[in-house]
N, C-alpha and C positions, 0 to 999 in steps of 0.2 A: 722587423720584417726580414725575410729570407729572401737568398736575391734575387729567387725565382717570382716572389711575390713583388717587387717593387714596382712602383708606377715610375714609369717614363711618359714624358709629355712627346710626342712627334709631330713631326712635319705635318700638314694633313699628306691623307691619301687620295687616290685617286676616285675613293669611293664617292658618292653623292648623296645627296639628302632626297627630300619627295620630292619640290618644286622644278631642281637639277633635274632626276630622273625622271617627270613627265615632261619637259622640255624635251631635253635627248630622245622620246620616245616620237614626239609631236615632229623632231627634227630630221625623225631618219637617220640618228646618229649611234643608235643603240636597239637591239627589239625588244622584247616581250620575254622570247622564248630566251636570249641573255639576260636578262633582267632577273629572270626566275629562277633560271637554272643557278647563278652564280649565289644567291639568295640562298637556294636550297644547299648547296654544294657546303658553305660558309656554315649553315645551321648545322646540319650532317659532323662535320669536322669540328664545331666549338661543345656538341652534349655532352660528350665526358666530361669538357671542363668546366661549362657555364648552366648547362639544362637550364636554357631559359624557355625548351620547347615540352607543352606534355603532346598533343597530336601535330602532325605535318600530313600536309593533302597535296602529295609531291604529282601524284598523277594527275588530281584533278587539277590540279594550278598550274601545270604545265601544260594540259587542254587549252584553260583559259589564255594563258598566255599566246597558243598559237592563234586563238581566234581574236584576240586584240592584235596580235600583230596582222594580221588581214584585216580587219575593220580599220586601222590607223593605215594599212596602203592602199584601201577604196578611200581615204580622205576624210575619216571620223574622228572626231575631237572630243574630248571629256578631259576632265578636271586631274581623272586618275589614272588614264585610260594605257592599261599594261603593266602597272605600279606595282610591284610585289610590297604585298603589308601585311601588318600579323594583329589577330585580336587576341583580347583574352580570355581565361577558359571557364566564364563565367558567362559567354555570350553565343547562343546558340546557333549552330549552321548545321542546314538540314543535311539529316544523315549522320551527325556527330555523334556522340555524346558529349553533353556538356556535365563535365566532374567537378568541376569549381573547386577542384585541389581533393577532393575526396576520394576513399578509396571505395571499391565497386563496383558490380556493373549495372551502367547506367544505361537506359534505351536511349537509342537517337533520338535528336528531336526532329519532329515533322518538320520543321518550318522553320526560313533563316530569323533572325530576330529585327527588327527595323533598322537598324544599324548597320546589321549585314545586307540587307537588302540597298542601304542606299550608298555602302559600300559599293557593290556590286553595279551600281544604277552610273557613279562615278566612273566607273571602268578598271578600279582596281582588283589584283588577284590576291588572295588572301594566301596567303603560304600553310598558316598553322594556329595554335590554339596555346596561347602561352603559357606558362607555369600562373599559381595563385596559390596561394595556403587555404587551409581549410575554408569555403566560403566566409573570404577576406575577412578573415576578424583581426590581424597582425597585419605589422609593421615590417615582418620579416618572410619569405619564402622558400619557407620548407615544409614537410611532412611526410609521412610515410607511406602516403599515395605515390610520391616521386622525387624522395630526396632533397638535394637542397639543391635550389638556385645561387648562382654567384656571384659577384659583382668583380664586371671587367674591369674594373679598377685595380680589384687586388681580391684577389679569388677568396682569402681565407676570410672574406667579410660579406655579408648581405648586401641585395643590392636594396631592398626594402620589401616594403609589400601594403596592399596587397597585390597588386599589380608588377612585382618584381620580375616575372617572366617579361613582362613588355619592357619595361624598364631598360633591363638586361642584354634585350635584342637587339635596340635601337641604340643604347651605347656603345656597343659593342658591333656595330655597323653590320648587322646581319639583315636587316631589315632596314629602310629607309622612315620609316613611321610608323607606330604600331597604335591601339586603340587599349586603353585601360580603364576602372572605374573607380570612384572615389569617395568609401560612403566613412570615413573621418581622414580624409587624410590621402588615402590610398593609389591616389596620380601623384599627388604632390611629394611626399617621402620618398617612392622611390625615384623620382625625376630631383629630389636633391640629394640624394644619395649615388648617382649617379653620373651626374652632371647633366641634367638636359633642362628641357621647358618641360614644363606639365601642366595642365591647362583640366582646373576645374568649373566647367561652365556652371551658367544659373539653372537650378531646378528647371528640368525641362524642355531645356536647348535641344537635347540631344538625346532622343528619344529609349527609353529603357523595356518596352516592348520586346516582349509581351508578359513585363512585369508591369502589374498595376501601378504599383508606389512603393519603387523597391526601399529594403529597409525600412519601412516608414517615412518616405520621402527623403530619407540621406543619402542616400547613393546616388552618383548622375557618372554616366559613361566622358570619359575626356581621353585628348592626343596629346602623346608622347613622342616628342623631336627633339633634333640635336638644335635648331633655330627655331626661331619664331615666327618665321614666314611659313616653316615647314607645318609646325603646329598649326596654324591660323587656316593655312590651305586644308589640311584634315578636317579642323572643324568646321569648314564651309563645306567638305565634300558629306558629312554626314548629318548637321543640325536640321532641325526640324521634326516635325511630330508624326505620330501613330493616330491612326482617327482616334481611337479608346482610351491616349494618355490626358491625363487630368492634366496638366501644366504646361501653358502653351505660351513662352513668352514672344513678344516679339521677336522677328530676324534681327541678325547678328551680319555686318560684312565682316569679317575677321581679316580675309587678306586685304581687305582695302587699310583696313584699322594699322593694320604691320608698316604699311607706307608713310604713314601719318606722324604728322609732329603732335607730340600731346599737349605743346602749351606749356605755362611755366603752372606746377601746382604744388596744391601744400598737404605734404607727408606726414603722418604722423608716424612715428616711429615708436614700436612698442614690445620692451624687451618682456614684460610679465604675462604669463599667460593666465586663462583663467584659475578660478580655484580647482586645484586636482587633490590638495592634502600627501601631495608627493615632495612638494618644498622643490619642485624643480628650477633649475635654473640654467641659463646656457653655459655648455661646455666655452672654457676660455676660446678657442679655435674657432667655435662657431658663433663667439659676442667679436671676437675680432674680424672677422670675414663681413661679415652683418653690416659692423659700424663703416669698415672700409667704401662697402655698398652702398650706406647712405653717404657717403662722405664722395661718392662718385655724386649722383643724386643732386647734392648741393651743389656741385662744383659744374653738374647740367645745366646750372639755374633753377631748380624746387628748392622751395622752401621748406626745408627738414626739420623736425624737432621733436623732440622725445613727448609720449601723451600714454594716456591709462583709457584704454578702451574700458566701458563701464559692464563687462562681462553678467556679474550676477552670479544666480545659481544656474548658467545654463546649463552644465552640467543632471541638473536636474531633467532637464527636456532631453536629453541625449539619451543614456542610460537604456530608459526603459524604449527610446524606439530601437537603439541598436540591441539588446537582445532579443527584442522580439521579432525584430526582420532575422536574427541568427533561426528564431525559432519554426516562424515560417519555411522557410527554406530547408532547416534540419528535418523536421516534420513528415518530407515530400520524398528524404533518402529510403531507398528499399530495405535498406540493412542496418538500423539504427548505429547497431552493437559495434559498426566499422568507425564512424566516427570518432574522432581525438576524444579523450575524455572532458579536455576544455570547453570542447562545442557540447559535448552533451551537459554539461554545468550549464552551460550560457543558455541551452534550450532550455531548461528547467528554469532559469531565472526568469527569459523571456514568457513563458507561461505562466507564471505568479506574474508577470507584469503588465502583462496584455489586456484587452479589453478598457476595462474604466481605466486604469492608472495608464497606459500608452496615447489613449484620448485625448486624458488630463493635459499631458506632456506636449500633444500636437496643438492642444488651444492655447499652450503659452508662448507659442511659434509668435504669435500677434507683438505681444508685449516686448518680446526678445528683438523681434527689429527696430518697434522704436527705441526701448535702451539704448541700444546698441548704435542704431541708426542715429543718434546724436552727434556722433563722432564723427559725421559726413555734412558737407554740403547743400545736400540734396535735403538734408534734415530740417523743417521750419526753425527749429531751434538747436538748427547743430552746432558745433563747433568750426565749422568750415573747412575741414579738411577733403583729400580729393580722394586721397588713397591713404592704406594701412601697410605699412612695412614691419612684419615681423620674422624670426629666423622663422623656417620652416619645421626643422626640428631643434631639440635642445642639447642632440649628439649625435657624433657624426655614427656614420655605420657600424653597427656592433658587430662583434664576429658571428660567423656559421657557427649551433649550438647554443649560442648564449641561452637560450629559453627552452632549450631541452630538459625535459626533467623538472621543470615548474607547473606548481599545480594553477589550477583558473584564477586562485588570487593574487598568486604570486606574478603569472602573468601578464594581468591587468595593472598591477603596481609598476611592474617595468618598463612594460610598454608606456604607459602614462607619463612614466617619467623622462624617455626617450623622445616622445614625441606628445606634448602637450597644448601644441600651436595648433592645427592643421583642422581639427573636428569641431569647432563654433561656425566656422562656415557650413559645415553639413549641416546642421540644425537649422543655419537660416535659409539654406539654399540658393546663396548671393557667391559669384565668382571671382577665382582665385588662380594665381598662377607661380609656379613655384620657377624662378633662376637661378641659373648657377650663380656661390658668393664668392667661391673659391677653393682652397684645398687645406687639410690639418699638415702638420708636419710632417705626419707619414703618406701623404698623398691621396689621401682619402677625401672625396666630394662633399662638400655641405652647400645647404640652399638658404635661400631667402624666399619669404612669400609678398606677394604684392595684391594685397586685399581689398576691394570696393567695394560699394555699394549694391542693392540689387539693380540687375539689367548691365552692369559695367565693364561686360568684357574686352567694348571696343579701347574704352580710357587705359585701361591693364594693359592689352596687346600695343599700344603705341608706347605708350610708356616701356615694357619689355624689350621692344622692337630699339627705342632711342638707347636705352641701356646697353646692349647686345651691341650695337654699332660700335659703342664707343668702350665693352670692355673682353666683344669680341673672344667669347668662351669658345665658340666652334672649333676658335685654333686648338684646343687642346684636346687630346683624342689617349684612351687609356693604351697600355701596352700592346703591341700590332701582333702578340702571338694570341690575345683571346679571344678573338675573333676570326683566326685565322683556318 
């Protein structure tokens, strides 16, 4: 690395996370209109280097900002209430357009999307609309709608994706929390490529309005924080449902779950992923960070031990719903012919797949949880495990480029092999939460994932929350000039 590139660990700053900054707001000790202005100022000064922003709604969040700060000095209280936070740009706010990393012009959209609305309902101000690759099909964030995104780690490398613009922001302290989505992977990679939490709820937590069953139910929106308290607060400030969303699980306390001792449980720990026919296996960096993390784990008091989740062919249920959610989506662009040529492959495959054979794919959802579902507890005949420890990916962040100039298959092989952990959970739509493991020897972030059952978000966040105490990642913040 160059030694403009290298990572430095610092002191923290004086910056704060969400739970910090709606305190300070609640306390009179910070306003609205500083909260947003410094927000914006920070964003403004790190796009050359990071473009982790594609729109900023600098006027209008500065409005909001003054009128949180007057509703917080008549004495109003909310969850978020003045909170600058940024979504991503796959989620619609009236008046936008939403590009989901595409190039073109897109009409606004009428209407916030549920998410934004209960954003909004919380009292947070939204700043901006963050980078994504082509509607999220990579691991990485770039494209020729807006370049590449960077990772404040160490710029000449990816922060992931799809969700790498939120990623980017929140590590990179521009934002206190941001909002991403996750249809294989796509909260989780880049929150361990970056060092934070990422938090993929259960199918339906958190409402994807006013898509019906986005992806074919693989995708579910999740928050991105530097803590887990932070994360856990975002998703109480937005879970819950759309009247028209099909999947309505039970609530969730997230920030109570964060306070919570989880109890002593039994981890299975599982270094193979499923069948990809990539022969993938963890980089040395990211099997040694991992084992460290169970080896914290144990020494909490759980009961760690290595086990073979009983995968299958779920690969086969994958497949055909994620190119045909590419296809829907590709489908609805005004100008085909702007598309990457990748997503126009992936439309084409998702149309020979669709109908009977994406069907087929969604009826083996049933089967796929009880397999799977053995390896749990809650399983009549499981194995009695509480959680699943796996890395998050299999390497740590590739460089900017790596996937320029690959064609759709070449693509799919790569990415497959980078990240082959993360997309069994999209298929079942049971949550997931990606922590920091540690760092490679060039200072580059890698994660671990912390896997359960369905409905198991609150077991995850206590468990993350007990973790995080005692290994205390927040201390570690990337070089103070890429965010500055």
């Amino acid at each position: 690395m160059s030694s403009a590139e290298a990572v430095e660990l610092t002191e923290p700053t004086d910056r704060t996370g969400l739970a910090d900054t709606a305190r300070a707001l609640a306390d009179g000790r910070t306003t609205s209109i500083q909260q947003v202005s410094a927000a914006l100022a920070r964003i403004e000064a790190s796009q050359s280097t990071l473009n982790a922003f594609r729109h900023l709604r600098a006027t209008s969040a500065l409005a909001e900002a003054a009128e949180a700060d007057r509703r917080l000095a008549a004495g109003e209280r909310l969850p978020l209430l003045g909170v600058p936070v940024a979504v991503k740009d796959d989620t619609d706010i009236a008046g936008m357009p939403t590009h989901f990393g595409c190039r073109g012009d897109l009409p606004a959209a009428g209407a916030d999307s549920e998410v934004v609305r209960r954003l909004r309902a919380a009292g947070a101000v939204i700043v901006g609309k963050t980078n994504s690759c082509e509607l999220g099909q990579w691991p990485f964030t770039e494209g020729s709608a807006f370049g590449a995104t960077r990772n404040p780690w160490h710029t000449g490398h990816t922060p992931g994706g799809s969700s790498g613009g939120s990623a980017a922001a929140v590590a990179a302290e521009l934002v206190p929390a941001a909002l991403g989505s996750d249809g294989a992977g796509s909260v989780r990679i880049p929150a361990a490529w970056t060092h934070l939490i990422g938090i993929k709820p259960q199918r339906g937590r958190i409402s994807v309005h006013p898509h019906h069953d986005a992806f074919q139910g693989l995708t579910v929106n999740g928050p991105l924080a530097r803590t887990v308290a932070d994360a856990a607060l975002l998703l109480d400030a937005v879970a819950g449902a759309h009247p028209d969303d099909l999947h309505r699980p039970p609530p969730v306390a997230a920030s109570a779950a964060a306070g919570r001792d989880p109890g002593r449980l039994r981890i299975a720990l599982a270094w193979r992923p499923p069948l990809t026919l990539t022969g993938s296996a963890p980089h040395p960096a990211v099997r040694r960070a991992v084992t460290a993390l169970a080896e914290a784990l144990a020494r909490l008091g759980h009961h760690v031990e290595e086990a073979r989740p009983r995968y299958g062919l779920i690969g086969l249920g994958f497949v055909p719903r994620a190119t045909a959610g590419i296809a829907e989506l590709a489908a609805l662009h005004p100008e085909p012919a702007l598309l990457d040529p990748r997503t126009r492959s992936a439309l084409r495959t998702g149309t020979r797949l669709g109908g009977r054979v994406v069907r087929a794919a969604r009826a083996r959802e049933v089967r796929q949880h009880r397999r799977i579902g053995r390896l749990f507890r809650t399983s009549p005949a499981g194995a009695g495990y509480d959680v699943l420890l796996t890395p998050t990916t299999a390497a740590p962040p590739p460089r900017i480029g790596a996937f320029d100039g690959l064609s759709a298959w070449r693509t799919d092989v790569a990415i497959t092999e980078a990240c082959p952990y993360a997309w069994p959970w999209n298929v079942l739509g049971w949550p997931g939460i990606n922590v920091p493991a540690g760092f490679t020897a060039d200072g580059l972030p890698v994660g671990a994932q912390l896997l359960g059952p369905s409905r198991s978000e609150e077991l995850l966040i206590s468990l993350a929350a007990q973790l995080e105490a005692d290994q205390r990642w927040y201390e570690h913040r990337p070089p103070a000039s890429a965010g500055s």
